[in-house]
C-alpha positions as CSV (number, residue, x, y, z in Angstrom):
1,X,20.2,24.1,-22.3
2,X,17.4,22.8,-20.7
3,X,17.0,19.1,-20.3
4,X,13.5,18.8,-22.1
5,X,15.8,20.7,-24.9
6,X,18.2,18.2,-25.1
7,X,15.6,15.3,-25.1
8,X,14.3,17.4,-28.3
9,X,17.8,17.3,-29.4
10,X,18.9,13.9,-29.1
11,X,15.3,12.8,-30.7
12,X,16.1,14.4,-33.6
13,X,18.7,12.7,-33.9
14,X,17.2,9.2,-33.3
15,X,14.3,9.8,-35.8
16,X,14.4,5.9,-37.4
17,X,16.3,4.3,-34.7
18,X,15.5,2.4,-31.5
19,X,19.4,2.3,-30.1
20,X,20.0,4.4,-26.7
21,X,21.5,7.9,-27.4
22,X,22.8,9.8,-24.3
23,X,23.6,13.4,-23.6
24,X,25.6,15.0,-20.9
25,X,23.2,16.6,-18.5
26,X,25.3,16.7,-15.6
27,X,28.7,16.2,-15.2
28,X,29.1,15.4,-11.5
29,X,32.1,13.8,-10.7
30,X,31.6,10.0,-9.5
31,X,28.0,9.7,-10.6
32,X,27.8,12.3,-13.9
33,X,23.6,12.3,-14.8
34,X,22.6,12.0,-18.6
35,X,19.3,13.0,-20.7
36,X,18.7,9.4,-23.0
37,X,16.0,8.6,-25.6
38,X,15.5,4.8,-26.8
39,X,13.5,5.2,-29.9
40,X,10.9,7.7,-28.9
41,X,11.3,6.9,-25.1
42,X,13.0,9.4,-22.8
43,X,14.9,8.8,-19.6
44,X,17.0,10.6,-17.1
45,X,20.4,8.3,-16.4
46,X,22.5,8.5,-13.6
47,X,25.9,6.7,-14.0
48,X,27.1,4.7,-10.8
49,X,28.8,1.3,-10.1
50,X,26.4,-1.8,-10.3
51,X,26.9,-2.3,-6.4
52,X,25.5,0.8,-5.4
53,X,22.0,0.1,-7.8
54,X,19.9,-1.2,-5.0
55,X,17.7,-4.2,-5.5
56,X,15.1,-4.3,-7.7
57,X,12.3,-5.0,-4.7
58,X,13.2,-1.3,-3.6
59,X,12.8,0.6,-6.7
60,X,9.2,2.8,-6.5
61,X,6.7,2.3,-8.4
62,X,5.7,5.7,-10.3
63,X,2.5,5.7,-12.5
64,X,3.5,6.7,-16.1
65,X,7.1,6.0,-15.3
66,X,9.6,3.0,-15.3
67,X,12.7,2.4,-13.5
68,X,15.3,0.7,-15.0
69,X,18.9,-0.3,-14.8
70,X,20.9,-0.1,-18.1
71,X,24.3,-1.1,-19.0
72,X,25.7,1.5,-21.7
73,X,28.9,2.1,-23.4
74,X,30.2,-0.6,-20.2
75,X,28.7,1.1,-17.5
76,X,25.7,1.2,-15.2
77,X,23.2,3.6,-14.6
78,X,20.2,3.7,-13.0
79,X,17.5,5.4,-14.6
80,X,13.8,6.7,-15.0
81,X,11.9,6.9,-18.3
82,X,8.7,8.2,-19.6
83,X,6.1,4.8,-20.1
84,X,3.3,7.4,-21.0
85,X,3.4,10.3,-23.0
86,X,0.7,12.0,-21.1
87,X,3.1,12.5,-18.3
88,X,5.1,14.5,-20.4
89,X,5.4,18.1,-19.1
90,X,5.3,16.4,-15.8
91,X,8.4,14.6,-16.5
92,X,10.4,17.1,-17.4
93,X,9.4,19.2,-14.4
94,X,10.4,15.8,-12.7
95,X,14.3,15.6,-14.6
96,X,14.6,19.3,-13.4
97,X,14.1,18.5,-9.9
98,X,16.1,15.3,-9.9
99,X,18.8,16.7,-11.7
100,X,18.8,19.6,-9.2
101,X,18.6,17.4,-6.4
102,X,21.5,15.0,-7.5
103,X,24.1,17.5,-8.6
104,X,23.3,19.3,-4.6
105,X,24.2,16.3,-3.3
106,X,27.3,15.9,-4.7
107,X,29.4,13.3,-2.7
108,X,29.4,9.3,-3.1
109,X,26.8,7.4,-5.8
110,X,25.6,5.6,-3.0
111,X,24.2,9.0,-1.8
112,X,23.5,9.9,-5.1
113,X,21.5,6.9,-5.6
114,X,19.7,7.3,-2.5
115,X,18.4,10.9,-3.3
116,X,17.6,9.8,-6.7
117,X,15.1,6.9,-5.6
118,X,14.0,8.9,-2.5
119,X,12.8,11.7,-5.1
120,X,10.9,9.0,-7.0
121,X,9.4,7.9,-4.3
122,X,7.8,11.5,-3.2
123,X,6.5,11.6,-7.0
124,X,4.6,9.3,-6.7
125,X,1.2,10.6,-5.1
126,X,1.9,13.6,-7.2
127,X,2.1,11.5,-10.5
128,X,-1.2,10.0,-9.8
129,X,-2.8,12.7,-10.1
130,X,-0.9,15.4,-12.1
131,X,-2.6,14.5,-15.5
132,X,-5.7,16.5,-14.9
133,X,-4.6,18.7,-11.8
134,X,-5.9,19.8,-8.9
135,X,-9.5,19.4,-8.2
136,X,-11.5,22.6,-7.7
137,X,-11.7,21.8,-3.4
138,X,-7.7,21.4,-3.7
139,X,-7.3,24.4,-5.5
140,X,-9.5,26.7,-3.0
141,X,-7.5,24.6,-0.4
142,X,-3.8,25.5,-1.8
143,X,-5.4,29.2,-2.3
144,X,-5.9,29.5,1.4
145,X,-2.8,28.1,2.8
146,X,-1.0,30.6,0.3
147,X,-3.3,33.7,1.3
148,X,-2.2,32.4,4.9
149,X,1.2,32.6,4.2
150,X,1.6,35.6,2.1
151,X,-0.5,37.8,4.5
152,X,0.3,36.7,8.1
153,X,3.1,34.3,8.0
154,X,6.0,36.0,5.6
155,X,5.7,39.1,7.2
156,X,6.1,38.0,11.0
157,X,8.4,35.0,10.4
158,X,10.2,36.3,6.9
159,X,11.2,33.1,4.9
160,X,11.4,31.0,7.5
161,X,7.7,30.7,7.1
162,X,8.4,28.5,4.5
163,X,10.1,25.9,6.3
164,X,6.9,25.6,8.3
165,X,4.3,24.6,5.7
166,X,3.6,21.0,6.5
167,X,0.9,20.2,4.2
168,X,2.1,19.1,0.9
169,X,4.4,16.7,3.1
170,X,0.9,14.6,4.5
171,X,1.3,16.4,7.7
172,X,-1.7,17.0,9.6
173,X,-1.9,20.5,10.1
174,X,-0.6,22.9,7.4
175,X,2.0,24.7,9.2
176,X,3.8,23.4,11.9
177,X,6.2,25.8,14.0
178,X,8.0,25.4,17.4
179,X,5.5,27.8,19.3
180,X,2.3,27.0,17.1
181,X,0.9,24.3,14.8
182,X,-2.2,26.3,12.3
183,X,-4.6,24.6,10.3
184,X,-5.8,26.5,7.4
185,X,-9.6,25.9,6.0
186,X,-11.5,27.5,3.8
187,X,-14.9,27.6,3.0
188,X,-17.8,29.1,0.3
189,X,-20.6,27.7,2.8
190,X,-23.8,30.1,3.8
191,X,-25.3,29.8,7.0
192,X,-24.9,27.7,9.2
193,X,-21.0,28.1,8.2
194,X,-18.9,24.8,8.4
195,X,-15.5,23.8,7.5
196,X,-14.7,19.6,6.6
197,X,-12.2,18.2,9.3
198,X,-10.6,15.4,7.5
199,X,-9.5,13.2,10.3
200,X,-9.1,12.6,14.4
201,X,-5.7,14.0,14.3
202,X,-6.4,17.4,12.5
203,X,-7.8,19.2,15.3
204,X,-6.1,17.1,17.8
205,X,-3.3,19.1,20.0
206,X,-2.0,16.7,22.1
207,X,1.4,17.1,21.0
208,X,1.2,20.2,19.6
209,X,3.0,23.5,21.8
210,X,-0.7,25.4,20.6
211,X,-3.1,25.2,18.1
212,X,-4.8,27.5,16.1
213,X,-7.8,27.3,13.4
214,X,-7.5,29.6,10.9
215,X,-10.7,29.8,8.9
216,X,-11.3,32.1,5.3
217,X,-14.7,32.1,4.2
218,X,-14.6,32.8,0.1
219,X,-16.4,34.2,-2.3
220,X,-15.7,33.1,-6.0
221,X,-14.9,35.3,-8.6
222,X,-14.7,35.0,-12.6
223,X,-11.0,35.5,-13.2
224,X,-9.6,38.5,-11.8
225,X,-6.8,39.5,-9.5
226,X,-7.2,36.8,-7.3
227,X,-6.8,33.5,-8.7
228,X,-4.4,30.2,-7.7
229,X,-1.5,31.2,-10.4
230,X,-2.0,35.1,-9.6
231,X,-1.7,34.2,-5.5
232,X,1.5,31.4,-6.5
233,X,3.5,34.5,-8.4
234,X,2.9,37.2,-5.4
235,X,4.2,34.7,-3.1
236,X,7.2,33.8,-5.2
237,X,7.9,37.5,-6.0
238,X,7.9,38.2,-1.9
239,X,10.4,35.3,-1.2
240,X,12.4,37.3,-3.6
241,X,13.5,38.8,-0.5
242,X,14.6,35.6,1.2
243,X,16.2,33.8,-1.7
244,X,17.2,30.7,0.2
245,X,13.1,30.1,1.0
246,X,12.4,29.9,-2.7
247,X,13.5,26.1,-3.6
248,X,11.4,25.1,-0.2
249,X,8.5,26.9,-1.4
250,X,9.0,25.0,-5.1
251,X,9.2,21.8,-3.5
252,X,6.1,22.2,-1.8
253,X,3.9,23.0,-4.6
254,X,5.4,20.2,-6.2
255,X,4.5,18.2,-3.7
256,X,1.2,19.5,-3.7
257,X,0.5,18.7,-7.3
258,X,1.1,22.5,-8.1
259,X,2.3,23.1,-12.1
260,X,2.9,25.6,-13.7
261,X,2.2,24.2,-17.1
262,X,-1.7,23.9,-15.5
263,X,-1.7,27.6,-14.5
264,X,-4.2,27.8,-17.2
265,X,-7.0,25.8,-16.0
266,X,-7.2,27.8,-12.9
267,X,-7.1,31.2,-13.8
268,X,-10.6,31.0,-14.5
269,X,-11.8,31.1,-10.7
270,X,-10.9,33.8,-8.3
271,X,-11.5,34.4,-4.3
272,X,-12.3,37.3,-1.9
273,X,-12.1,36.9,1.5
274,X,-15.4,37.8,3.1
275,X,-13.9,37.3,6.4
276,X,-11.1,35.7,8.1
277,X,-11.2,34.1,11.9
278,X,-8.7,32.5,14.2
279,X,-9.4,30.1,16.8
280,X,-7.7,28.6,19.6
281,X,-7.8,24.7,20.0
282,X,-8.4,24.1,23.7
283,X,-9.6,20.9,25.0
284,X,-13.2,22.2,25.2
285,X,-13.0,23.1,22.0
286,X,-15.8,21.2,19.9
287,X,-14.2,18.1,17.6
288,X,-13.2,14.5,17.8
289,X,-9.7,13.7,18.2
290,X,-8.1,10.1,18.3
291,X,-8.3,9.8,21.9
292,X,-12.2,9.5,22.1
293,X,-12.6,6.9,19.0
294,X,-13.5,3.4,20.2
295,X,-11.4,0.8,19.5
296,X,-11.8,-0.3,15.7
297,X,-12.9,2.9,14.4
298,X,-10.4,5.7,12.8
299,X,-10.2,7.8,9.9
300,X,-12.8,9.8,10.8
301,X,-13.9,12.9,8.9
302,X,-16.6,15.6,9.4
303,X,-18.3,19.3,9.1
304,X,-17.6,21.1,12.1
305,X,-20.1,24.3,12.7
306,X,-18.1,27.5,13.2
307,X,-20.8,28.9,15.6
308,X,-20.1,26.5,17.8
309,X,-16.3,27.4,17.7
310,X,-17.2,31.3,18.0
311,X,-16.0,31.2,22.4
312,X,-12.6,30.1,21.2
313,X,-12.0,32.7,19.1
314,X,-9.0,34.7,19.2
315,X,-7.3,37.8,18.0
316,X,-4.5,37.5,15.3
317,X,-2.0,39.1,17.2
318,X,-2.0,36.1,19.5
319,X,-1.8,33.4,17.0
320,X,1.5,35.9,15.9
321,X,2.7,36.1,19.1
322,X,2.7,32.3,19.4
323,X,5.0,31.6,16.3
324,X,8.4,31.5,16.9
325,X,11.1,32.3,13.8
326,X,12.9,28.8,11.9
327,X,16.0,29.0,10.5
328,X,15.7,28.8,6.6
């Protein structure tokens, strides 16, 4: 049974009271987790002694959510509820993944504890803005990265690939690697052609071992074979092969803002790839990176021309030959 199932269950039951009523969701030994509805509130509750609920200061703060620490048939748990039913489907997405997380962990509540606020706390940007999903430029953006990785990236590196997509985690370049660091843009632009470079550090390689631009310039289609959720299922049915990859790859569209619940609202736009370049980051290479800012000024974004980039660019095989396998 699925927990949104047993929230269904145990509301049922509640119809006409506001008393907690908890189900087993977990039964982990030293910390067992439990679905709970108060009235017509849900939570997720994870049993653990008082001392290891930290204080109250270090609790995140997740929009449409509230955490909470209860005391319930004379225990403690510390728990999560739903403030706002709009974040409904979200939430249960949520209960899956800390559920999942908590029972891997296994070992003291301490850790526990510290896994279940740590998974809060990477919600948060996602919560913000899960109620209407991704934005048309996101979803073109999260297309690209995917094209990336199913066509060149899966079959040279296998499911390791997966390890290396940085993006959804606020890195600065999609995929980071220890031979290569790419950045992935896309872009439905005519002539002159230009990408957006969001800040100083994007295109900067200063630490990086080499880095490559990877541009796709689009073309939108109504529909068809060649939308977001279409891409998303092709790339889950090709780490099929690499089973291990798959819960990496879930976590990162999570991350993202990916749901599957709003697989709807993008199957309406497609993409064809009129043409695909990479480019090698050099220093002569035409951008602005931290190093030339002047003091004060930071955050910088802007268009970059990709006829100014065309001297730098290079054949795929190299950008292959640069990545070197992860372990998954």
């Amino acid at each position: 049974m699925t927990i949104d199932e047993q929230w269904q269950a145990l509301e049922a039951e509640a119809v006409g009271s506001d008393s907690w009523r908890l189900q087993l969701a977990r039964p982990i030994k030293g910390h067992p987790l439990f679905v709970a509805v108060e009235g017509a509130k849900r939570a997720l509750l994870l049993r653990v002694p008082a001392t290891a609920i930290p204080p109250r200061h270090q609790w995140p703060v997740c929009t449409g959510l509230e955490v909470l620490a209860v005391q319930l048939t004379g225990h403690a748990h510390l728990g999560v509820a739903l403030r706002e039913p709009r974040f409904g489907d979200v939430f249960s997405a949520l209960a899956e993944d800390l559920a999942r997380r908590v029972e891997q962990e296994g070992g003291e509540p301490a850790k526990a504890v510290a896994v279940f606020i740590g998974q809060l706390a990477r919600w948060q940007r996602f919560l913000a803005a899960s109620a209407v999903g991704l934005s048309a430029e996101a979803q073109r953006g999260l297309w690209g990265e995917l094209h990336f990785l199913h066509t060149r990236l899966l079959p040279a590196l296998g499911g390791a690939a997966v390890v290396g997509w940085k993006g959804p985690t606020g890195a600065h370049q999609d995929f980071q690697f220890p031979g290569a660091w790419i950045e992935v843009k896309t872009t439905l632009a005519k002539q002159p052609q230009t990408v957006r470079i969001t800040s100083e550090r994007q295109l900067d390689d200063t630490l990086a071992p080499a880095l490559f631009l990877h541009v796709l310039m689009l073309e939108t289609q109504e529909g068809g074979p060649a939308t977001l959720p279409a891409l998303v299922a092709q790339v889950r049915a090709a780490l099929g092969a690499w089973p291990t990859s798959r819960e990496p790859f879930e976590e990162a569209l999570l991350a993202v803002g990916y749901l599957d619940r709003h697989a709807p609202r993008y199957a309406g736009v497609g993409y064809a790839v009129r043409q695909a370049d990479d480019f090698r980051v050099r220093p002569e290479f035409p951008r602005i990176i931290e190093a030339d800012l002047p003091v004060g000024v930071g955050d910088a974004s802007y268009q970059l021309s990709l006829a100014a980039c065309a001297g730098f660019t290079t054949p795929p095989a190299t950008l292959t030959a640069a990545l070197v396998p992860l372990s998954t």
